[in-house]
DRENDO-223360 format. One record per residue (C-alpha): residue number from 1; residue in three letters; z, y, x. Coordinates in steps of 0.001 Angstrom, whole numbers. Layout:
REM DRENDO-223360
{i: NUM, aa: ala, c3: Z, c2: Y, c1: X}
...
//
This chain:
REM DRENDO-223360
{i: 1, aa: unk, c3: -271, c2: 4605, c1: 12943}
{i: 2, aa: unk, c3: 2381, c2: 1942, c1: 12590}
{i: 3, aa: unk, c3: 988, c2: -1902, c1: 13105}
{i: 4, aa: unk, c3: 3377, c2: -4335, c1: 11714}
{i: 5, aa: unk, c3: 1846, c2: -7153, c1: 13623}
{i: 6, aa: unk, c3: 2394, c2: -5662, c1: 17131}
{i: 7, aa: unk, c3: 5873, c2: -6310, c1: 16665}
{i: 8, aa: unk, c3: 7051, c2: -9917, c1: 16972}
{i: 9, aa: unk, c3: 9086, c2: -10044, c1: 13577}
{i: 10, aa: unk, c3: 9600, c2: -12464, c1: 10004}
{i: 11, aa: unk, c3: 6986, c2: -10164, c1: 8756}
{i: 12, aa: unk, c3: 4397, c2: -12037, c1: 10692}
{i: 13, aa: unk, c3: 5481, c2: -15280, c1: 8873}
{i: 14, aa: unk, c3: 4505, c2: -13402, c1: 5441}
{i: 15, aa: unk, c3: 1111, c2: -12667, c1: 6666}
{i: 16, aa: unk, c3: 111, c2: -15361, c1: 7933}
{i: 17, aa: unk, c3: 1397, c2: -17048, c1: 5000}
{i: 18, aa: unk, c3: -676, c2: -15055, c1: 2955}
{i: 19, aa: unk, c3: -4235, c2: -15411, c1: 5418}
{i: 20, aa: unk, c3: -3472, c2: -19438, c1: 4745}
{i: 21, aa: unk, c3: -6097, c2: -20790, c1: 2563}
{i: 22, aa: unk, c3: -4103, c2: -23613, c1: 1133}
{i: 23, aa: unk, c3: -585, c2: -21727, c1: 517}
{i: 24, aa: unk, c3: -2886, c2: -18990, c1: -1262}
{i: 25, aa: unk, c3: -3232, c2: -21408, c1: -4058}
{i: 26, aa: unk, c3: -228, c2: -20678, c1: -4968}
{i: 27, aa: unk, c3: 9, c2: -17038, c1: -7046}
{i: 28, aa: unk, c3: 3736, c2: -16603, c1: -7052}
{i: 29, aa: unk, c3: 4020, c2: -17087, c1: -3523}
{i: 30, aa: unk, c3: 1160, c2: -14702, c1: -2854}
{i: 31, aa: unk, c3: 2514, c2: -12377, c1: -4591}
{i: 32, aa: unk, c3: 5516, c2: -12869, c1: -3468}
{i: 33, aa: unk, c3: 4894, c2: -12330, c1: 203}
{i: 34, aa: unk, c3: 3294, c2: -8991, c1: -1051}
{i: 35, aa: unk, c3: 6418, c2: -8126, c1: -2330}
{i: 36, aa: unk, c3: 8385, c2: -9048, c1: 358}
{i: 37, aa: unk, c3: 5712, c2: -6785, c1: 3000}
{i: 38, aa: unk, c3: 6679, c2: -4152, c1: 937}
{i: 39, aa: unk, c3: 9962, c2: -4779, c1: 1028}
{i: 40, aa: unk, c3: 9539, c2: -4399, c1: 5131}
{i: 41, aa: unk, c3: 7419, c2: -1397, c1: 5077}
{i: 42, aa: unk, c3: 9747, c2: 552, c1: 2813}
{i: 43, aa: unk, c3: 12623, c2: -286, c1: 5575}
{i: 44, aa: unk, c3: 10157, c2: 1231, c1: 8092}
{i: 45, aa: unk, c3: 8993, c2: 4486, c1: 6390}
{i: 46, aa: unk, c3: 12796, c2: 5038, c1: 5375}
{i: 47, aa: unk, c3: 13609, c2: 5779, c1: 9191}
{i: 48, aa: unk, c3: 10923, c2: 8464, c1: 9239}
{i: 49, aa: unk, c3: 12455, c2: 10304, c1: 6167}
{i: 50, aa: unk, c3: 15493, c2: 13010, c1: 6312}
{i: 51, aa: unk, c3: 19104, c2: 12231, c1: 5844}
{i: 52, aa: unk, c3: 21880, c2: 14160, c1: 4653}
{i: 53, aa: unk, c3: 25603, c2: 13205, c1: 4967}
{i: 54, aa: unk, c3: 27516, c2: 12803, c1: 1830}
{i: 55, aa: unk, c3: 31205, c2: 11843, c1: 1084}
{i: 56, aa: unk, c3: 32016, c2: 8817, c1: -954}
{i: 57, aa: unk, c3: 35958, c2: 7503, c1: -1980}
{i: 58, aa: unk, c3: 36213, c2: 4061, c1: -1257}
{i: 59, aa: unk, c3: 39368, c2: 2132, c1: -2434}
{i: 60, aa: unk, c3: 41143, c2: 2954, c1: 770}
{i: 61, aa: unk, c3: 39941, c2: 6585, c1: 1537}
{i: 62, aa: unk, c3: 36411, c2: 8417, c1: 2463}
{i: 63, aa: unk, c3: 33705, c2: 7264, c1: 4209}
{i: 64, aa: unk, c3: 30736, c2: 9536, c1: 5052}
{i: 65, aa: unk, c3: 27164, c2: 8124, c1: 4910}
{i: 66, aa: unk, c3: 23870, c2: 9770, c1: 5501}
{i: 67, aa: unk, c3: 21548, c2: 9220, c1: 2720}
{i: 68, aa: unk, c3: 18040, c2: 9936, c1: 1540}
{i: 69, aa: unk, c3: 17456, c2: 13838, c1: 771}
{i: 70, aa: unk, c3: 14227, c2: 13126, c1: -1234}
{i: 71, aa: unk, c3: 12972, c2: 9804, c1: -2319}
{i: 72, aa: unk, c3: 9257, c2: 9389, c1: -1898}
{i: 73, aa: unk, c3: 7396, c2: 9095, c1: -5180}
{i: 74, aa: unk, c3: 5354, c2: 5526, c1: -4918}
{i: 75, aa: unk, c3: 1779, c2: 5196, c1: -6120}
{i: 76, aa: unk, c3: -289, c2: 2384, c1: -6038}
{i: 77, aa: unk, c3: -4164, c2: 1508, c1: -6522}
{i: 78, aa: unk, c3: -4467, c2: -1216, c1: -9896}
{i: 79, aa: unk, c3: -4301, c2: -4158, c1: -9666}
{i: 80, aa: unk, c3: -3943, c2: -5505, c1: -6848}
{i: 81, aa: unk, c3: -1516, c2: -3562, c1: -5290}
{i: 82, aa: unk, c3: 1008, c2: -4093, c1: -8242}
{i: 83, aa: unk, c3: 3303, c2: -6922, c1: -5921}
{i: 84, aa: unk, c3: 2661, c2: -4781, c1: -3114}
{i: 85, aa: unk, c3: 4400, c2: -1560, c1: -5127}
{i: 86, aa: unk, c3: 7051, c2: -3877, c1: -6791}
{i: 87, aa: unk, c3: 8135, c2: -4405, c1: -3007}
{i: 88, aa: unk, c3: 8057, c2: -754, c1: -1646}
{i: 89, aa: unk, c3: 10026, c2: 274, c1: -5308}
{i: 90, aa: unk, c3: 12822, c2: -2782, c1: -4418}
{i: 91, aa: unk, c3: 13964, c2: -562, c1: -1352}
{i: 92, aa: unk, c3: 13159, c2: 2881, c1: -2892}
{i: 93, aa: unk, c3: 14646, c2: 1677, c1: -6186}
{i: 94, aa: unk, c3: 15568, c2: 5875, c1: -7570}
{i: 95, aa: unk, c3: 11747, c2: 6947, c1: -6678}
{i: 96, aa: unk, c3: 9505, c2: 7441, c1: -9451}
{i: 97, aa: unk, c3: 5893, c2: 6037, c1: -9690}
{i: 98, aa: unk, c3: 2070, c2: 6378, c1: -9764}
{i: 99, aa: unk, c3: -464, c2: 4532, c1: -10972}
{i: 100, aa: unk, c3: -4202, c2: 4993, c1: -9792}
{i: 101, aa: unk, c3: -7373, c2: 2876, c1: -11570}
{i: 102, aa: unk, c3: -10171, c2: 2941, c1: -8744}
{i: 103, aa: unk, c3: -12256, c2: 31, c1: -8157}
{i: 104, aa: unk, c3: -15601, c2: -1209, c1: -6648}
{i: 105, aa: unk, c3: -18373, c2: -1145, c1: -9157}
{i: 106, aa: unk, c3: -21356, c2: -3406, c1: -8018}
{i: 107, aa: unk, c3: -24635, c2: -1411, c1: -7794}
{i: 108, aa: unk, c3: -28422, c2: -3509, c1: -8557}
{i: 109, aa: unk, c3: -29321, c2: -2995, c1: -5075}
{i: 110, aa: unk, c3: -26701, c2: -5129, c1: -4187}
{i: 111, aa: unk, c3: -24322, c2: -2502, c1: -2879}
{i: 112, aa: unk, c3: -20801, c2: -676, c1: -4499}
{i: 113, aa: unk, c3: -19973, c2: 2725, c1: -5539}
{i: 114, aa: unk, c3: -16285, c2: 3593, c1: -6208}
{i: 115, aa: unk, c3: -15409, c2: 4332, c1: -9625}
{i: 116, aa: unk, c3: -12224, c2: 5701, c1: -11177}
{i: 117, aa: unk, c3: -11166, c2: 5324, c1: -14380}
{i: 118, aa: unk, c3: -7390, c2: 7250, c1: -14336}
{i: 119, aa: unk, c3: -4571, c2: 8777, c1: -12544}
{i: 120, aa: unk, c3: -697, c2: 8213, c1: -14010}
{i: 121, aa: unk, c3: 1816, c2: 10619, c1: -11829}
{i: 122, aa: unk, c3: 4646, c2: 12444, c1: -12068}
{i: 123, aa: unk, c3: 4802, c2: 15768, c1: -10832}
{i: 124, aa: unk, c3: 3789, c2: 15447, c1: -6826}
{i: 125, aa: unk, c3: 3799, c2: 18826, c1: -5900}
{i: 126, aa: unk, c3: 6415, c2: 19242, c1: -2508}
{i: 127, aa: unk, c3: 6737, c2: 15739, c1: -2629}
{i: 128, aa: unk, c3: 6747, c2: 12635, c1: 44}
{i: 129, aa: unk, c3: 3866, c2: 10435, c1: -1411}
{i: 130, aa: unk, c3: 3402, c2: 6777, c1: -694}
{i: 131, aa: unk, c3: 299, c2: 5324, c1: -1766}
{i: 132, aa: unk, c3: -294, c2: 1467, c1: -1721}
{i: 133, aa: unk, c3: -3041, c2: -867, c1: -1407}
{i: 134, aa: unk, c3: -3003, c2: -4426, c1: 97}
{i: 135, aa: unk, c3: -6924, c2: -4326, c1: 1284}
{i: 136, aa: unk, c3: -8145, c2: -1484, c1: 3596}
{i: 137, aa: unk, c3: -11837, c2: -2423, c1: 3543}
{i: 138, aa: unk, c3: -14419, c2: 255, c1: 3987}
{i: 139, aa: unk, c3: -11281, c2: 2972, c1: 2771}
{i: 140, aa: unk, c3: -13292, c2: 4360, c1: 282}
{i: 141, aa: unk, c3: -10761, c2: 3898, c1: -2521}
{i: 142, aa: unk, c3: -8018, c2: 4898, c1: -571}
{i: 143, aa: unk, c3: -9897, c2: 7868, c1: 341}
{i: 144, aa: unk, c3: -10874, c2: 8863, c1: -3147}
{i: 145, aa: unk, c3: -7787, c2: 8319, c1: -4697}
{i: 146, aa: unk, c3: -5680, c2: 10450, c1: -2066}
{i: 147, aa: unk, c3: -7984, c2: 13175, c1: -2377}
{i: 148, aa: unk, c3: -7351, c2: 12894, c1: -6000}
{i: 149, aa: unk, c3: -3944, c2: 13723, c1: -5540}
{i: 150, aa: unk, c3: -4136, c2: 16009, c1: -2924}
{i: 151, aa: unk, c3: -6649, c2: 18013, c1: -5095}
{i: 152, aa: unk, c3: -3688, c2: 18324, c1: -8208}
{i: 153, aa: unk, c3: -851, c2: 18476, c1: -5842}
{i: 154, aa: unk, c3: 792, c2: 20627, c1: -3216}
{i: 155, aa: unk, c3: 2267, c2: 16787, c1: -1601}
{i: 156, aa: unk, c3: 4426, c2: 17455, c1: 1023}
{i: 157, aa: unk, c3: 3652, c2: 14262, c1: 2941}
{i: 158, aa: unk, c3: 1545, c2: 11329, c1: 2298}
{i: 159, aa: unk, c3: 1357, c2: 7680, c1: 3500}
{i: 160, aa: unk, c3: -861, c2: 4851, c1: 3372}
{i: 161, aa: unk, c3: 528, c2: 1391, c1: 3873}
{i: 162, aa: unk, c3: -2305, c2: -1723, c1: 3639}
{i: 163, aa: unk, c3: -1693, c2: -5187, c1: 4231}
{i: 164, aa: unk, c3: -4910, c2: -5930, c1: 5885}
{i: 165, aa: unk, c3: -6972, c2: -3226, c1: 7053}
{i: 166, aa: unk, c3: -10613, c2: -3322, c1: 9051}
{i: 167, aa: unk, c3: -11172, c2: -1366, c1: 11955}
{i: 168, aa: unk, c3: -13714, c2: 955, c1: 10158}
{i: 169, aa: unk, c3: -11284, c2: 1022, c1: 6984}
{i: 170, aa: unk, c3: -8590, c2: 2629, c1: 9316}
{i: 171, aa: unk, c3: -11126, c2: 5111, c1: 10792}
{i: 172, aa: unk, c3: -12353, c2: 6205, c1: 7333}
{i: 173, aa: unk, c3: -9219, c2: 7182, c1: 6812}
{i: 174, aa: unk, c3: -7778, c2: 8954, c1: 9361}
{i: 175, aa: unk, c3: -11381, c2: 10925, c1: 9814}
{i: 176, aa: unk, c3: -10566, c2: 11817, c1: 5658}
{i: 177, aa: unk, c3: -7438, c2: 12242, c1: 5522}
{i: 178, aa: unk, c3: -5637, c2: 13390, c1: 8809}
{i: 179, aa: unk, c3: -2421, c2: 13910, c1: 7005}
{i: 180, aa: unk, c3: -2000, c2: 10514, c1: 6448}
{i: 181, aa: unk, c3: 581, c2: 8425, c1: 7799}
{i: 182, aa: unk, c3: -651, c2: 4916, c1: 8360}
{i: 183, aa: unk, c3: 1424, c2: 1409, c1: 8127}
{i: 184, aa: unk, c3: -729, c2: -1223, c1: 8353}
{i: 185, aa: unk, c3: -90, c2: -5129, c1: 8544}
{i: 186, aa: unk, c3: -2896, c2: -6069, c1: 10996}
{i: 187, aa: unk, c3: -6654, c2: -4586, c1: 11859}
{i: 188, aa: unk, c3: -9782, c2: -7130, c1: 11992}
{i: 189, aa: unk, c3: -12475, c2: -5795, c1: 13291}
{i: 190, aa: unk, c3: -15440, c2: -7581, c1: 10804}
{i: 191, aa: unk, c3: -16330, c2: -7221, c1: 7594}
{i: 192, aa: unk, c3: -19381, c2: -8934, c1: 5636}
{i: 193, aa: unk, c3: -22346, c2: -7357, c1: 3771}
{i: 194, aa: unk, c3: -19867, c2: -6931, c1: 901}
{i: 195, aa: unk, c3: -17496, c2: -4953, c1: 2438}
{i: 196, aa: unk, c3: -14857, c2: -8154, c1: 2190}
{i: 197, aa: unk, c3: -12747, c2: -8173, c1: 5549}
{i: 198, aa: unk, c3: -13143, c2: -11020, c1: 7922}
{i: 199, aa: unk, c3: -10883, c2: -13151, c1: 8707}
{i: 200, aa: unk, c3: -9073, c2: -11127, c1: 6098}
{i: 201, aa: unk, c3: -7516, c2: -12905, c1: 3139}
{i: 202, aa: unk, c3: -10038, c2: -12871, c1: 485}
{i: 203, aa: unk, c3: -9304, c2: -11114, c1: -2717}
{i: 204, aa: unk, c3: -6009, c2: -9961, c1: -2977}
{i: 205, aa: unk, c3: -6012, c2: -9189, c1: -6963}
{i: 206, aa: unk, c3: -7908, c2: -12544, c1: -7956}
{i: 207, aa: unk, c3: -5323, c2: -14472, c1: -5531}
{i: 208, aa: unk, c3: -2099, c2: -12815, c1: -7149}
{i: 209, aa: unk, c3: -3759, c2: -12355, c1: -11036}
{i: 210, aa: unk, c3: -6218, c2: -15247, c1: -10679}
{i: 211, aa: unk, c3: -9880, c2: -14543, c1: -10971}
{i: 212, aa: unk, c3: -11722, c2: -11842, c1: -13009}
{i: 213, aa: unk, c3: -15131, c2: -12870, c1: -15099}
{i: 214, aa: unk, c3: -16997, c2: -9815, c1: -14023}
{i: 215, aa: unk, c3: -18075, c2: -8781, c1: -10531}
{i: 216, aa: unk, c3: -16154, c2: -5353, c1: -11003}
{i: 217, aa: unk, c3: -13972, c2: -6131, c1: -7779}
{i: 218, aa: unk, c3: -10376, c2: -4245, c1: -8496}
//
């Protein structure tokens, strides 16, 4: 597992820009730092990935570079992870995507079940797979939509890469998923009765797409 906060960096500058209450008023620049987290974690898988060396003809003769074999195909969890994916597709601008509808739907006890609506992929099968998410709460949906592709798809390699994760979020998944690659932002180690992380950020999709009129949390 890969914490981006261990590591004294800009990156740290992004999240705590996006933890601050008062700059979060602003959408653009929320979703903006998403972007630009993505942006950083893209750099960081990349070095993990294989390289081949190819020959290119410059204006003055050839230069040999080693580049990407196979560019990861990029999936991300609606909606909230949109700015997050936008990021991660700026680096790995020739991989293709994947869209996944999976959200919280509010039970009348008082509780949440995870619901999902649809899967949009390309073909996945021998394929590096990195799926997004800026909130890694209870893991649930991260959970259920990996497994969703892992059921279709012979996928080579997956990762997970979270903004904010909870220490119970991260242990969901690697006790689901022990394939999984994790990049993470930074761990708390609370969450309240409604599974929101604390100190967290709050909600990530009403803070970049401004506030939905139900209580289905996506």
């Amino acid at each position: 597992m890969f914490i981006l906060s261990q590591t004294s960096s800009i990156a740290n500058n992004f999240l705590a820009e996006l933890r601050d209450a008062q700059i979060q008023t602003d959408s653009m620049r929320f979703r903006r730092n998403l972007e630009r987290l993505g942006e950083i974690f893209a750099y960081e898988i990349s070095k993990t990935l294989s390289y081949t060396d190819m020959e290119f003809e410059t204006p003055l003769g050839t230069a040999i570079i080693p580049v990407i074999q196979q560019h990861p195909v990029l999936a991300t969890i609606l909606r909230a992870g949109l700015p997050l994916h936008q990021g991660l597709l700026n680096f790995f601008d020739k991989s293709d995507s994947a869209f996944i509808a999976a959200y919280r739907q509010t039970t009348k006890g008082g509780g949440f079940t995870i619901q999902k609506e649809y899967v949009s992929s390309p073909d996945l099968n021998g394929k590096i797979v990195i799926v997004s998410d800026p909130m890694l709460a209870t893991g649930k949906s991260m959970v259920l939509s990996c497994r969703e592709l892992l059921e279709q798809y012979d996928i080579k390699q997956i990762h997970v890469v979270s903004i904010i994760a909870s220490v119970e979020g991260v242990e969901h998944v690697k006790a689901n998923l022990p394939r999984a690659k994790l990049w993470i932002g930074d761990i708390d180690e609370e969450m309240t009765t409604k599974a929101y992380i604390v100190p967290g950020l709050g909600d990530a999709g009403d803070l970049a797409f401004g506030a939905k009129e139900d209580n289905v949390q996506i």
